[in-house]
PyMOL Python script that loads the backbone (N, CA, C, O; Angstrom):
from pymol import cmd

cmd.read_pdbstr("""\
ATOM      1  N   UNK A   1       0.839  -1.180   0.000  1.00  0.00           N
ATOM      2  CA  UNK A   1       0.000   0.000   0.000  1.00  0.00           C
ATOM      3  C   UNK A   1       0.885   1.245   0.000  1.00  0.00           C
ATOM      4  O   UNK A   1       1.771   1.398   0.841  1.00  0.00           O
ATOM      5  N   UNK A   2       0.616   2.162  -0.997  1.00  0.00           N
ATOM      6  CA  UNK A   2       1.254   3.574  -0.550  1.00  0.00           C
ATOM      7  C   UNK A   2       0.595   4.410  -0.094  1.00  0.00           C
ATOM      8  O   UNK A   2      -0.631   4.456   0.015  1.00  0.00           O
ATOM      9  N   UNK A   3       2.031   5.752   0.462  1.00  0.00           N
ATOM     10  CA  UNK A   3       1.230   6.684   1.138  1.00  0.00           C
ATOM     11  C   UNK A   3       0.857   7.527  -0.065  1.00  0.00           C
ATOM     12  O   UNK A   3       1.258   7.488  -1.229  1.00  0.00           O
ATOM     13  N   UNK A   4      -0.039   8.313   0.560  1.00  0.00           N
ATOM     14  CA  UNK A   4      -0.999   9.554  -0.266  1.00  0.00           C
ATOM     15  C   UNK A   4       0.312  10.236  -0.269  1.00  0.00           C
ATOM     16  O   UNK A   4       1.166  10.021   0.591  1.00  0.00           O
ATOM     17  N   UNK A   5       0.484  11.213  -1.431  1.00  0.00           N
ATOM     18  CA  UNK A   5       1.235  12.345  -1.675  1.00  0.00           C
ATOM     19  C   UNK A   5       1.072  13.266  -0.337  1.00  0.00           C
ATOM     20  O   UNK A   5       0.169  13.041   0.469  1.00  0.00           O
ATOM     21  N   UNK A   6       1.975  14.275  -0.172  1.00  0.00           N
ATOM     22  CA  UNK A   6       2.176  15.052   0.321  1.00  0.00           C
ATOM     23  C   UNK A   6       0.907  16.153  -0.217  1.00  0.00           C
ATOM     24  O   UNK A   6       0.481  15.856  -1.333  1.00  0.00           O
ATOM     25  N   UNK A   7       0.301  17.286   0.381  1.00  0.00           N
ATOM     26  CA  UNK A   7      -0.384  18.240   0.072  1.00  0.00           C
ATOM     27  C   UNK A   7       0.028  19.434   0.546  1.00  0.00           C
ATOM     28  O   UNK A   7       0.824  19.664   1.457  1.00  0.00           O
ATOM     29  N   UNK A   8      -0.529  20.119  -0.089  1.00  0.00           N
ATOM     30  CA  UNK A   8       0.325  21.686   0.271  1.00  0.00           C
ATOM     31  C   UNK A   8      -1.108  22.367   1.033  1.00  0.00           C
ATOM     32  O   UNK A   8      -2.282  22.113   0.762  1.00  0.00           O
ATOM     33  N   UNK A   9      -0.647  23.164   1.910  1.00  0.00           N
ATOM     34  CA  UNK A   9      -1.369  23.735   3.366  1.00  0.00           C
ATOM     35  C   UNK A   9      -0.869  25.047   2.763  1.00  0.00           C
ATOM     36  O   UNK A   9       0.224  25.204   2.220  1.00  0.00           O
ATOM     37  N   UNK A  10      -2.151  26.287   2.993  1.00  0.00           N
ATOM     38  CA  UNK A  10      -2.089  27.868   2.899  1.00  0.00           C
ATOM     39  C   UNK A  10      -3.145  28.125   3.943  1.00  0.00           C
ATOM     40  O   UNK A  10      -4.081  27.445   4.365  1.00  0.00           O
ATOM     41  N   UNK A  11      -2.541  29.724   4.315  1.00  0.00           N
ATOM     42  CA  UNK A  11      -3.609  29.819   5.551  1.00  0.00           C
ATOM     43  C   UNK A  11      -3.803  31.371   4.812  1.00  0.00           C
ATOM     44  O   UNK A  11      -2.782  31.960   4.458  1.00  0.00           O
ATOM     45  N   UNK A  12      -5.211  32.035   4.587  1.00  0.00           N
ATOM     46  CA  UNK A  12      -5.391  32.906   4.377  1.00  0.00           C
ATOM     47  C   UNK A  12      -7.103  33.344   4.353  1.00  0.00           C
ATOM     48  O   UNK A  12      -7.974  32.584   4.776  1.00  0.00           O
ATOM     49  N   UNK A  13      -7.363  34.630   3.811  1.00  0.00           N
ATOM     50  CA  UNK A  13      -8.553  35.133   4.811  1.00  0.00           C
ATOM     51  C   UNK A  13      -9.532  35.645   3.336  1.00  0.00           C
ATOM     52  O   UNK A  13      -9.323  36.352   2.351  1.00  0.00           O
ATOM     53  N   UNK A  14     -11.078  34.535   4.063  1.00  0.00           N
ATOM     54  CA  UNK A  14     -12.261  34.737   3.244  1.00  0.00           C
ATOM     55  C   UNK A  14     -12.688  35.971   2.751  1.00  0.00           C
ATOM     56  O   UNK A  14     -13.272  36.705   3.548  1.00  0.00           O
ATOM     57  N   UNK A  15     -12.506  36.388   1.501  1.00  0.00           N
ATOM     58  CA  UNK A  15     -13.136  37.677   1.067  1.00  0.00           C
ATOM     59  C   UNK A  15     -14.662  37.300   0.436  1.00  0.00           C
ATOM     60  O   UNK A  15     -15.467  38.205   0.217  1.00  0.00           O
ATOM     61  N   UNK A  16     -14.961  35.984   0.183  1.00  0.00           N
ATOM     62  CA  UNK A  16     -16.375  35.820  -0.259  1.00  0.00           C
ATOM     63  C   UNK A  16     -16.782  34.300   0.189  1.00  0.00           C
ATOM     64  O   UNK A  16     -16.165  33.251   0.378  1.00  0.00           O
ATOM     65  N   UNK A  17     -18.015  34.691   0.253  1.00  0.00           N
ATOM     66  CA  UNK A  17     -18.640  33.590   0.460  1.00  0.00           C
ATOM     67  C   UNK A  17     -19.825  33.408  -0.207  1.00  0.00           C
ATOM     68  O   UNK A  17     -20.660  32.527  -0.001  1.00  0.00           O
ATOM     69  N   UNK A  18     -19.862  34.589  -1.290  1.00  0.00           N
ATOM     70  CA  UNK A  18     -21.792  34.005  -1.925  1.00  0.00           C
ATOM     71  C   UNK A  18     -22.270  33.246  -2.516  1.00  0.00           C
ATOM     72  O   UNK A  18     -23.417  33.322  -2.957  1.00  0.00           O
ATOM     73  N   UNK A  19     -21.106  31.860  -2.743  1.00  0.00           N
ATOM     74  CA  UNK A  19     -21.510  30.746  -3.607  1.00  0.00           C
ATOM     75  C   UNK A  19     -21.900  29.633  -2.630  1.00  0.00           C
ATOM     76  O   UNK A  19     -21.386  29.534  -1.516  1.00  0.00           O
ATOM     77  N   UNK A  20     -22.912  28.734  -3.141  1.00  0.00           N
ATOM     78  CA  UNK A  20     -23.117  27.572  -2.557  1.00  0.00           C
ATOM     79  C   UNK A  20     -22.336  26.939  -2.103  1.00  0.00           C
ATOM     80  O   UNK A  20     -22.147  26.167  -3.042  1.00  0.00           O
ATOM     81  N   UNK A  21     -21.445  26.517  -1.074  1.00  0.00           N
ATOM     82  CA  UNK A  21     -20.544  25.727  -0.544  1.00  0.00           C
ATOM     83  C   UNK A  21     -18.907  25.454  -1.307  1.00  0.00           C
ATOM     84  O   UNK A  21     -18.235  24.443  -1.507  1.00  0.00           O
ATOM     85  N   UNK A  22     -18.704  26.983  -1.598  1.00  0.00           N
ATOM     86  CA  UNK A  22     -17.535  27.589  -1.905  1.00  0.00           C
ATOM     87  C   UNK A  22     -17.281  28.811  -1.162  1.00  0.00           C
ATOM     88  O   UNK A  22     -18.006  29.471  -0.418  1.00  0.00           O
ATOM     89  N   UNK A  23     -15.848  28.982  -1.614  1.00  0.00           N
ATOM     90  CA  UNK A  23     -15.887  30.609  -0.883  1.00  0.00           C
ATOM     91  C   UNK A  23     -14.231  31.201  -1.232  1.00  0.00           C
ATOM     92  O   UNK A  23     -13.445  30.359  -0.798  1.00  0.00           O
ATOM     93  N   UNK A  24     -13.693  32.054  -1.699  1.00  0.00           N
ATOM     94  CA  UNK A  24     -12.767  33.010  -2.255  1.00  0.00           C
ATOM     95  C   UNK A  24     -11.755  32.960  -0.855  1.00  0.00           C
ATOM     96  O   UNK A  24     -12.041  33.290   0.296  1.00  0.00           O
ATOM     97  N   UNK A  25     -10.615  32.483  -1.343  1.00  0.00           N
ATOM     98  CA  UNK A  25      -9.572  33.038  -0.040  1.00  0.00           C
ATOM     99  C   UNK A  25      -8.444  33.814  -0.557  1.00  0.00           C
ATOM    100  O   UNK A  25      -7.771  33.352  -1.479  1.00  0.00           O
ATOM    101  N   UNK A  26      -8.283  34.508  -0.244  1.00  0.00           N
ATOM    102  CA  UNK A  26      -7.114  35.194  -0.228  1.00  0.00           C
ATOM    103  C   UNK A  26      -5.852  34.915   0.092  1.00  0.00           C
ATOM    104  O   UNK A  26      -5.611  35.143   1.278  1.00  0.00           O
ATOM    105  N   UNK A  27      -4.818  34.440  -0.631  1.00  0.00           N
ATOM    106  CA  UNK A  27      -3.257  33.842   0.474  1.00  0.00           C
ATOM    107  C   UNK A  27      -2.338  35.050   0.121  1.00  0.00           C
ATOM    108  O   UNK A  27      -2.100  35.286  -1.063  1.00  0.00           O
ATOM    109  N   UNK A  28      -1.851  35.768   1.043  1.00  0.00           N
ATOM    110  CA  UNK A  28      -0.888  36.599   0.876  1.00  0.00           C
ATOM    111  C   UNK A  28       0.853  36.060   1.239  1.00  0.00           C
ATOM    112  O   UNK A  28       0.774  35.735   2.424  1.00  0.00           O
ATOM    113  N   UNK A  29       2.088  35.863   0.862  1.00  0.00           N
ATOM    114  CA  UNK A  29       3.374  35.423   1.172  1.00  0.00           C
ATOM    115  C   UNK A  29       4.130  36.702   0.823  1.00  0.00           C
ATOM    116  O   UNK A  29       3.796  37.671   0.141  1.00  0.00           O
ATOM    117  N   UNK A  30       4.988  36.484   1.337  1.00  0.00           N
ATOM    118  CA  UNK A  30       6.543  37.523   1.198  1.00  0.00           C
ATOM    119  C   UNK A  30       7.458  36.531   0.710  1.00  0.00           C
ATOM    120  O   UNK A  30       7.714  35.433   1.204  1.00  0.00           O
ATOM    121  N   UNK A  31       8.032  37.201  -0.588  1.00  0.00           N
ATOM    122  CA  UNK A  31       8.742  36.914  -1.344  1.00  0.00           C
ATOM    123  C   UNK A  31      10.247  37.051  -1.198  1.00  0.00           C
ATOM    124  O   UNK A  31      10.175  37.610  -0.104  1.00  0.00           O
ATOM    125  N   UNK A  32      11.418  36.994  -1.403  1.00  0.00           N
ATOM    126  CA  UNK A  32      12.365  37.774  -1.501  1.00  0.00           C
ATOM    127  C   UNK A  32      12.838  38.041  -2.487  1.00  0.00           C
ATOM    128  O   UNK A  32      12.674  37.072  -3.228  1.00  0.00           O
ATOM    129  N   UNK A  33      13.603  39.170  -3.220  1.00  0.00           N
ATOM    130  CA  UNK A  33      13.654  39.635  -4.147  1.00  0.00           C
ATOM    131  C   UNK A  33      15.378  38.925  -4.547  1.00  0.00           C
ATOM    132  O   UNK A  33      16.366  39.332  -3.936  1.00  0.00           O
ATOM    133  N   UNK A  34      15.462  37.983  -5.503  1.00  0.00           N
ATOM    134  CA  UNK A  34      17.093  37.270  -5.668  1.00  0.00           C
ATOM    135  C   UNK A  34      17.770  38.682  -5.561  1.00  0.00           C
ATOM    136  O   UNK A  34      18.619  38.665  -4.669  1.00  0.00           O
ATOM    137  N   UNK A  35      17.662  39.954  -6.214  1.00  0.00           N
ATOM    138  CA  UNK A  35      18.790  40.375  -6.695  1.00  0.00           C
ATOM    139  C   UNK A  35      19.129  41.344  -5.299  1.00  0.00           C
ATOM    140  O   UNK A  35      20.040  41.501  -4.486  1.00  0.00           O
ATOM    141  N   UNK A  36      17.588  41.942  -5.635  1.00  0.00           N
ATOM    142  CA  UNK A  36      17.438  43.582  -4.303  1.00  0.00           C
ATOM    143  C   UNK A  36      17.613  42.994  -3.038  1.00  0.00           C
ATOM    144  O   UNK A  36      18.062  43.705  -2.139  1.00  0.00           O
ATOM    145  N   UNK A  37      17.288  41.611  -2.772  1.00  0.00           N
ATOM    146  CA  UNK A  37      17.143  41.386  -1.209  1.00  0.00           C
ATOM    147  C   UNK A  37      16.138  41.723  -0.503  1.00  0.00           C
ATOM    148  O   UNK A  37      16.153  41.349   0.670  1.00  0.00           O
ATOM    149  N   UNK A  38      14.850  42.605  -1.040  1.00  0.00           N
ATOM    150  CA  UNK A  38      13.655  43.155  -0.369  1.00  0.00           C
ATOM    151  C   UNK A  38      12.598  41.773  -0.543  1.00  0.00           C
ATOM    152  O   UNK A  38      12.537  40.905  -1.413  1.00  0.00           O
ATOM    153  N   UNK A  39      11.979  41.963   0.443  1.00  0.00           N
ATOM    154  CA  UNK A  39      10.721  41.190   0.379  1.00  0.00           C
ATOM    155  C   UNK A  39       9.767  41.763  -0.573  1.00  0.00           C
ATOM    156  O   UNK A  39       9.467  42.953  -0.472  1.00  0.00           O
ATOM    157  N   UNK A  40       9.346  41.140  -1.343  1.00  0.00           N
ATOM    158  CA  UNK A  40       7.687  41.295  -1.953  1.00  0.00           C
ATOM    159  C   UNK A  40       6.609  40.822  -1.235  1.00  0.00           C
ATOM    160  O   UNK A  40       6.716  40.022  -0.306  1.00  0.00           O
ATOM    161  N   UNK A  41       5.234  41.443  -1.768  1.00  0.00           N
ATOM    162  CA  UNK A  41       4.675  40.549  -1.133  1.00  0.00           C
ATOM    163  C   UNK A  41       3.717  40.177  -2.132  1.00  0.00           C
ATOM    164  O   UNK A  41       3.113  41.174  -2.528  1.00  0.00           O
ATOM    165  N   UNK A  42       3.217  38.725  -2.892  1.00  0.00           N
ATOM    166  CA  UNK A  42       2.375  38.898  -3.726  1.00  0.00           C
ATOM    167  C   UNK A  42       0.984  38.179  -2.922  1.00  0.00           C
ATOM    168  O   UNK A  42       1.068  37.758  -1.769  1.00  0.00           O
ATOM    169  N   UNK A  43       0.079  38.136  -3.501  1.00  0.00           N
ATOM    170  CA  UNK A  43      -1.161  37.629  -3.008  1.00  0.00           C
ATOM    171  C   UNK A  43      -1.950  36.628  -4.809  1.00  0.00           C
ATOM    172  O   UNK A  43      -1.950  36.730  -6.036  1.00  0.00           O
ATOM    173  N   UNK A  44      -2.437  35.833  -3.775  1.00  0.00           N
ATOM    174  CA  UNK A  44      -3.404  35.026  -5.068  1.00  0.00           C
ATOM    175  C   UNK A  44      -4.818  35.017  -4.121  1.00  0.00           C
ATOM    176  O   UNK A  44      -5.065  35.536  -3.032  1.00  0.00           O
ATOM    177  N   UNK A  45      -5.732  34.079  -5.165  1.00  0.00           N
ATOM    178  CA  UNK A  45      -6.908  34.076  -4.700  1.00  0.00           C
ATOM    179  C   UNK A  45      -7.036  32.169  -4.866  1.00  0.00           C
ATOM    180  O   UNK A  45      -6.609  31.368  -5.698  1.00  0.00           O
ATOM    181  N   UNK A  46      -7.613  32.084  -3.966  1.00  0.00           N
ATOM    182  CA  UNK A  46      -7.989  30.503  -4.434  1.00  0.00           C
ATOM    183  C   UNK A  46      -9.239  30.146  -4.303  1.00  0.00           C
ATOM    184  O   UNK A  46      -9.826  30.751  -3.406  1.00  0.00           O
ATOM    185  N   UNK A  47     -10.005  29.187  -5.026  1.00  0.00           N
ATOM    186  CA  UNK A  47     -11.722  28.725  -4.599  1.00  0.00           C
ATOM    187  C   UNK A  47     -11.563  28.000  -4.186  1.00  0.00           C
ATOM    188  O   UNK A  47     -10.775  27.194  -4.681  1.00  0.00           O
ATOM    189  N   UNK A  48     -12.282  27.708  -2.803  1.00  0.00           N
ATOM    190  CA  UNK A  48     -12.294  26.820  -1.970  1.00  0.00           C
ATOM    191  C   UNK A  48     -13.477  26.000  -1.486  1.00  0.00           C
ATOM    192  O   UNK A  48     -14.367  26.693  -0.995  1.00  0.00           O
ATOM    193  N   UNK A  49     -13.716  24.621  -1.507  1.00  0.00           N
ATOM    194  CA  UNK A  49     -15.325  23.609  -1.223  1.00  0.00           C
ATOM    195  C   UNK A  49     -14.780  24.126   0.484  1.00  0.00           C
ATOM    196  O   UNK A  49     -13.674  23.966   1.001  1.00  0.00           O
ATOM    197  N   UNK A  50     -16.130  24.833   1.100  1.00  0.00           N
ATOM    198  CA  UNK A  50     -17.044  24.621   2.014  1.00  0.00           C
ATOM    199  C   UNK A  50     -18.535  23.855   2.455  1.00  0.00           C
ATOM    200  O   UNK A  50     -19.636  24.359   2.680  1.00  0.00           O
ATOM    201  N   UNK A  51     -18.214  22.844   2.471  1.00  0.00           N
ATOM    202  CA  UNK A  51     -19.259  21.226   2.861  1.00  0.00           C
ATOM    203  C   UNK A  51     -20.126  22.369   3.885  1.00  0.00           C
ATOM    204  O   UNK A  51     -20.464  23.090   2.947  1.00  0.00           O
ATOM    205  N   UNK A  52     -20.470  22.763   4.579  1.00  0.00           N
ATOM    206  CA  UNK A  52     -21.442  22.954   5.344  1.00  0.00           C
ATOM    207  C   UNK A  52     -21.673  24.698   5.439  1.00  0.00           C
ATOM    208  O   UNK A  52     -22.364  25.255   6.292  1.00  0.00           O
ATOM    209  N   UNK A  53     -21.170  25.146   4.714  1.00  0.00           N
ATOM    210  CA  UNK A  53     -21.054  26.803   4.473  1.00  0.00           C
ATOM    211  C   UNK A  53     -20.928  27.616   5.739  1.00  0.00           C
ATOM    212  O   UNK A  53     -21.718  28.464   6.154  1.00  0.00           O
ATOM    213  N   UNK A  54     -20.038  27.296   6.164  1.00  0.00           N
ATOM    214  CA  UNK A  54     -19.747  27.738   7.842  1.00  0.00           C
ATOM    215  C   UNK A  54     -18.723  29.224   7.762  1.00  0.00           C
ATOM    216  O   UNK A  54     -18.597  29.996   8.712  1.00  0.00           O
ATOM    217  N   UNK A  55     -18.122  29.381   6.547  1.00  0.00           N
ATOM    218  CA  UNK A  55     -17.219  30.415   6.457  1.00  0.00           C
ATOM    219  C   UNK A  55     -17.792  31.263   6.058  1.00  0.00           C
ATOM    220  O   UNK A  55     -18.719  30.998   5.293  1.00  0.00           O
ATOM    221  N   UNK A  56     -17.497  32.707   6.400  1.00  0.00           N
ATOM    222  CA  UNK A  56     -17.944  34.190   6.500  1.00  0.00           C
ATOM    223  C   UNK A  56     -17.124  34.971   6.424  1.00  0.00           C
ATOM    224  O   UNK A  56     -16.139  34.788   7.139  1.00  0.00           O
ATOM    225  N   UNK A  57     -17.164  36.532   5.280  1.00  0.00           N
ATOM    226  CA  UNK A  57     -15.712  36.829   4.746  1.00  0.00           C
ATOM    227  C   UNK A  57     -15.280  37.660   6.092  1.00  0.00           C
ATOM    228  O   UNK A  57     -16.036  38.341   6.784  1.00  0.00           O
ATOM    229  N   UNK A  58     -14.067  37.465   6.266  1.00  0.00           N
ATOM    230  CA  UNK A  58     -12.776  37.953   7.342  1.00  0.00           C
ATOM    231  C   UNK A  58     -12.408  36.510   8.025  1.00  0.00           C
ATOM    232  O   UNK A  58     -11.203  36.374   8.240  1.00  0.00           O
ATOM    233  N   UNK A  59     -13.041  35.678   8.312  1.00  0.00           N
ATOM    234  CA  UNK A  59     -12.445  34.130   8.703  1.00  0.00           C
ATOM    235  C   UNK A  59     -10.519  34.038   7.918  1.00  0.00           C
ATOM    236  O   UNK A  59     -10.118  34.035   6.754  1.00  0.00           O
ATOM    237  N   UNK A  60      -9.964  33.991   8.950  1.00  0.00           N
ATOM    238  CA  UNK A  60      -8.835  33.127   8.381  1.00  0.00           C
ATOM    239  C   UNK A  60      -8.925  31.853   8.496  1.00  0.00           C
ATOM    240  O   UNK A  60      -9.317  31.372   9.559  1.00  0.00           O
ATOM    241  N   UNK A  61      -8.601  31.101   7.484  1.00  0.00           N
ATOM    242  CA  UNK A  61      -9.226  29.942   7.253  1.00  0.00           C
ATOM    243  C   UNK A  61      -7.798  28.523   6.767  1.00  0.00           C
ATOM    244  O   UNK A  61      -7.334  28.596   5.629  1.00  0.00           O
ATOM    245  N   UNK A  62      -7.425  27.707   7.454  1.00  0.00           N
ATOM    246  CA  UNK A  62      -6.784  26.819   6.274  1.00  0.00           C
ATOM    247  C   UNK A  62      -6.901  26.222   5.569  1.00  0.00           C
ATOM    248  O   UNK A  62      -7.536  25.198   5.820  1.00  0.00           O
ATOM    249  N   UNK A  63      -6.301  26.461   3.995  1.00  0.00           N
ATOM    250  CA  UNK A  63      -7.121  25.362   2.918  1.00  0.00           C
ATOM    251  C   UNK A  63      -5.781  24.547   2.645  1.00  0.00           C
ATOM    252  O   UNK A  63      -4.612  24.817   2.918  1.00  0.00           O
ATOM    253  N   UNK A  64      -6.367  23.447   2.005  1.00  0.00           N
ATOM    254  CA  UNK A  64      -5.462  21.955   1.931  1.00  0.00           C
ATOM    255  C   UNK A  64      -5.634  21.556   0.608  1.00  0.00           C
ATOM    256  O   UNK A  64      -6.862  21.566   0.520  1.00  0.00           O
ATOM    257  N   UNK A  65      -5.121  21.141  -0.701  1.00  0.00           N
ATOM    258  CA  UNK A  65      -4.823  20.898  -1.694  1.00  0.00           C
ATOM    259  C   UNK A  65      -5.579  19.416  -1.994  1.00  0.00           C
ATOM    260  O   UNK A  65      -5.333  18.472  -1.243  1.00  0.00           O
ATOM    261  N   UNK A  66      -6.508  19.259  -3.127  1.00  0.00           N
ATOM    262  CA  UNK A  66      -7.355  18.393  -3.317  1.00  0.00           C
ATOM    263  C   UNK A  66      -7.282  18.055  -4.367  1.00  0.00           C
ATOM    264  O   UNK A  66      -6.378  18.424  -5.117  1.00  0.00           O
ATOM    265  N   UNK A  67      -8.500  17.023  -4.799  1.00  0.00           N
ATOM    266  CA  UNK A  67      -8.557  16.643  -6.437  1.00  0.00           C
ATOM    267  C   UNK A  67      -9.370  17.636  -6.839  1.00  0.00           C
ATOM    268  O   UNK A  67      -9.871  18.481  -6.097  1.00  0.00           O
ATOM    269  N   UNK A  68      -9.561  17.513  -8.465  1.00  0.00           N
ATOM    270  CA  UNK A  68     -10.557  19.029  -8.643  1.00  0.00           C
ATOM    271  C   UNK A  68     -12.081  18.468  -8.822  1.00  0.00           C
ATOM    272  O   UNK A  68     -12.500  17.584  -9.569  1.00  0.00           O
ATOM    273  N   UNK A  69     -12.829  19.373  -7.783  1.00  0.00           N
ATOM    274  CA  UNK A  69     -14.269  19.900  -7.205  1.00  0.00           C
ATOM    275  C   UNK A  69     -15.203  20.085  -8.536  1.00  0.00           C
ATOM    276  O   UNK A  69     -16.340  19.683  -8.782  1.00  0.00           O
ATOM    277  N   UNK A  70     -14.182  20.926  -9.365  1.00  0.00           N
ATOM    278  CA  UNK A  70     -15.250  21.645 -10.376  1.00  0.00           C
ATOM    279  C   UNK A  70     -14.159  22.347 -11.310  1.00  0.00           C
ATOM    280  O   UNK A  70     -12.965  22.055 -11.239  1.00  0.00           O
ATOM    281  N   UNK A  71     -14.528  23.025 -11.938  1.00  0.00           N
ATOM    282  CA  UNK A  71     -13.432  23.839 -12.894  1.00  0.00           C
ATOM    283  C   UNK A  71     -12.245  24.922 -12.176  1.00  0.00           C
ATOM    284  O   UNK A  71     -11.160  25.162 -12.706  1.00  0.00           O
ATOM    285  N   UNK A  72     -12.649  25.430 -11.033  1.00  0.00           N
ATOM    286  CA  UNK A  72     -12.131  26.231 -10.654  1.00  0.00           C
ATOM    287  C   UNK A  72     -11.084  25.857  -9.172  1.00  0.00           C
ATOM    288  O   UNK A  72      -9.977  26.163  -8.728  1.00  0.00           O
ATOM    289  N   UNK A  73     -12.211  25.046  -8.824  1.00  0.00           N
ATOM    290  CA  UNK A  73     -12.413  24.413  -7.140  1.00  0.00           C
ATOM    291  C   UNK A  73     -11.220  23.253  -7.089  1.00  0.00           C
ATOM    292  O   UNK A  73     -11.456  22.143  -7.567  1.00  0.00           O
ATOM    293  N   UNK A  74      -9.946  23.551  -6.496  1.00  0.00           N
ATOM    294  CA  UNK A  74      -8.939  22.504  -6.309  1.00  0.00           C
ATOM    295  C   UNK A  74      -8.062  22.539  -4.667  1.00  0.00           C
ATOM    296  O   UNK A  74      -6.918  22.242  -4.321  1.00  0.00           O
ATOM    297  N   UNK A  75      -9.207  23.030  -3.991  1.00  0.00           N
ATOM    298  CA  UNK A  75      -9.070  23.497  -2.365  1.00  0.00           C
ATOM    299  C   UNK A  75     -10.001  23.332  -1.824  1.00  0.00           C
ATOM    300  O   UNK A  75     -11.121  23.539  -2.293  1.00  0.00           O
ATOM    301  N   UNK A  76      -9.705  22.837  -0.485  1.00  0.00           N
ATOM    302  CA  UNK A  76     -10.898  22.639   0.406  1.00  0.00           C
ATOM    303  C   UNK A  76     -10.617  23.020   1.370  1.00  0.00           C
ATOM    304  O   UNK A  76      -9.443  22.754   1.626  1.00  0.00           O
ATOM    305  N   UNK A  77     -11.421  23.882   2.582  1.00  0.00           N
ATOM    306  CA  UNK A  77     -11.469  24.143   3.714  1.00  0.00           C
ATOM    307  C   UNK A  77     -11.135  23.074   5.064  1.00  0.00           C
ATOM    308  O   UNK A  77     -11.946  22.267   5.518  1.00  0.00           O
ATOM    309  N   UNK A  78     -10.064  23.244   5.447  1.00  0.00           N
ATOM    310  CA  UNK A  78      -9.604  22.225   6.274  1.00  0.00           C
ATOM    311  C   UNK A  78      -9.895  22.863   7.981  1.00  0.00           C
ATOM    312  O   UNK A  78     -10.403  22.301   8.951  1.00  0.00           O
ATOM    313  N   UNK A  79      -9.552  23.711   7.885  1.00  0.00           N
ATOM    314  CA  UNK A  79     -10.722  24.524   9.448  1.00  0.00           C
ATOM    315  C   UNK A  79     -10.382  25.760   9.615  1.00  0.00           C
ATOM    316  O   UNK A  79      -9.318  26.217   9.199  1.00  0.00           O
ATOM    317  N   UNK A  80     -11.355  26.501  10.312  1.00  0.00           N
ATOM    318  CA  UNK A  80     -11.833  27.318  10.766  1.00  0.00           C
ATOM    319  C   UNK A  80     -10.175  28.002  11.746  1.00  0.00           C
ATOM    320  O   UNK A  80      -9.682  27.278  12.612  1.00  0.00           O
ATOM    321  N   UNK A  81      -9.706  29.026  11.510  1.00  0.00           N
ATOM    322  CA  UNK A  81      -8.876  29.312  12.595  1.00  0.00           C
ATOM    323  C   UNK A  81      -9.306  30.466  13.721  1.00  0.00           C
ATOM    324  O   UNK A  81      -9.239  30.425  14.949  1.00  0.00           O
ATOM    325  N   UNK A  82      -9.853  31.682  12.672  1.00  0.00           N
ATOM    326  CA  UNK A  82     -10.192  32.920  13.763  1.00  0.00           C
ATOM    327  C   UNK A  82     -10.482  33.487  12.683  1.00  0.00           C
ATOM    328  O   UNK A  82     -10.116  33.546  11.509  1.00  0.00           O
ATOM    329  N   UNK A  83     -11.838  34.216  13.932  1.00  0.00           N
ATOM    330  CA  UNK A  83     -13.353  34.738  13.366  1.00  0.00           C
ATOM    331  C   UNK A  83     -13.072  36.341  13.451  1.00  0.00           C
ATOM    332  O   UNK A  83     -12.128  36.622  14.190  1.00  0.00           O
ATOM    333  N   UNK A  84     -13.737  37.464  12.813  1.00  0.00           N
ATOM    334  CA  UNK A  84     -13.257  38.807  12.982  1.00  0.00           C
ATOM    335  C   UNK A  84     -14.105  39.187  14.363  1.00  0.00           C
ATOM    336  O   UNK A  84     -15.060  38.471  14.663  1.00  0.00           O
ATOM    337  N   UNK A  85     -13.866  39.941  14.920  1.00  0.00           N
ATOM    338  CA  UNK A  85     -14.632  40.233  16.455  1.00  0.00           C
ATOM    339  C   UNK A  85     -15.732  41.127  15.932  1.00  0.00           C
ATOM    340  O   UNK A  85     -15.924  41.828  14.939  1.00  0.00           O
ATOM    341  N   UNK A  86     -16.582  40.681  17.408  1.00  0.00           N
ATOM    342  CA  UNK A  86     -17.983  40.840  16.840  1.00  0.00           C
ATOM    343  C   UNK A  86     -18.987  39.766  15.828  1.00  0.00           C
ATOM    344  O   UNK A  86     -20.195  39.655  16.035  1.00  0.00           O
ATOM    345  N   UNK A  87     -18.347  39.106  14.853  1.00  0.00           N
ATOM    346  CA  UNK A  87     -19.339  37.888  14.467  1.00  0.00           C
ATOM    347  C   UNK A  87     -20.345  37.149  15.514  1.00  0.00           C
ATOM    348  O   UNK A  87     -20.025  37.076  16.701  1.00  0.00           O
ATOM    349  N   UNK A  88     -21.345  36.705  15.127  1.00  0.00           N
ATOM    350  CA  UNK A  88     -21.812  35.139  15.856  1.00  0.00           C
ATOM    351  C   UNK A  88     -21.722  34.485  14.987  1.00  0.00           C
ATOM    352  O   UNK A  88     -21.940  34.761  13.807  1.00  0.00           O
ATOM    353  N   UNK A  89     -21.287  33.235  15.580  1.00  0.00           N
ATOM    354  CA  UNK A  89     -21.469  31.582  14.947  1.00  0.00           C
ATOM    355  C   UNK A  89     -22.641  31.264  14.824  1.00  0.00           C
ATOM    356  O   UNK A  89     -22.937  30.148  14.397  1.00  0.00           O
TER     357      UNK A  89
END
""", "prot")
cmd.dss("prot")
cmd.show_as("cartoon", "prot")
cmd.util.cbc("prot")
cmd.orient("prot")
């Protein structure tokens, strides 16, 4: 029996949620620049399956690397880390 591949883990923060059991994350990293030595910082967006639509945009959230969902959808919500203050659950 083998093991499952390795998956790649990003932690970054819900800007949408108005799709049916998806939702927009945001991953921001710092780069370093080979030549200048400065950090960059770039940002992507990723779509992410939310099974029970529990995420709400400002959630930082971790997503985990999957098979593909749908055309877009190759991330899934692996949990919940911290909620913006003031929300209810």
């Amino acid at each position: 029996m083998t093991d499952r591949k390795i998956r790649k883990l990003r932690r970054g923060v819900v800007v949408s949620n108005k799709m049916d059991k998806s939702v927009v994350v945001l991953v921001e990293e710092l780069k370093l620049h080979r030549r200048y030595h400065k950090y960059i910082k770039r940002s992507k967006k990723f779509m992410a399956h939310d099974e029970n639509n529990e995420c709400l945009p400002g959630d930082v959230v971790d997503i985990i690397e999957s098979r593909p969902l749908s055309k877009l959808k190759r991330w899934r919500v692996l949990k919940i880390i911290e909620r913006p203050v003031g929300e209810n659950e």
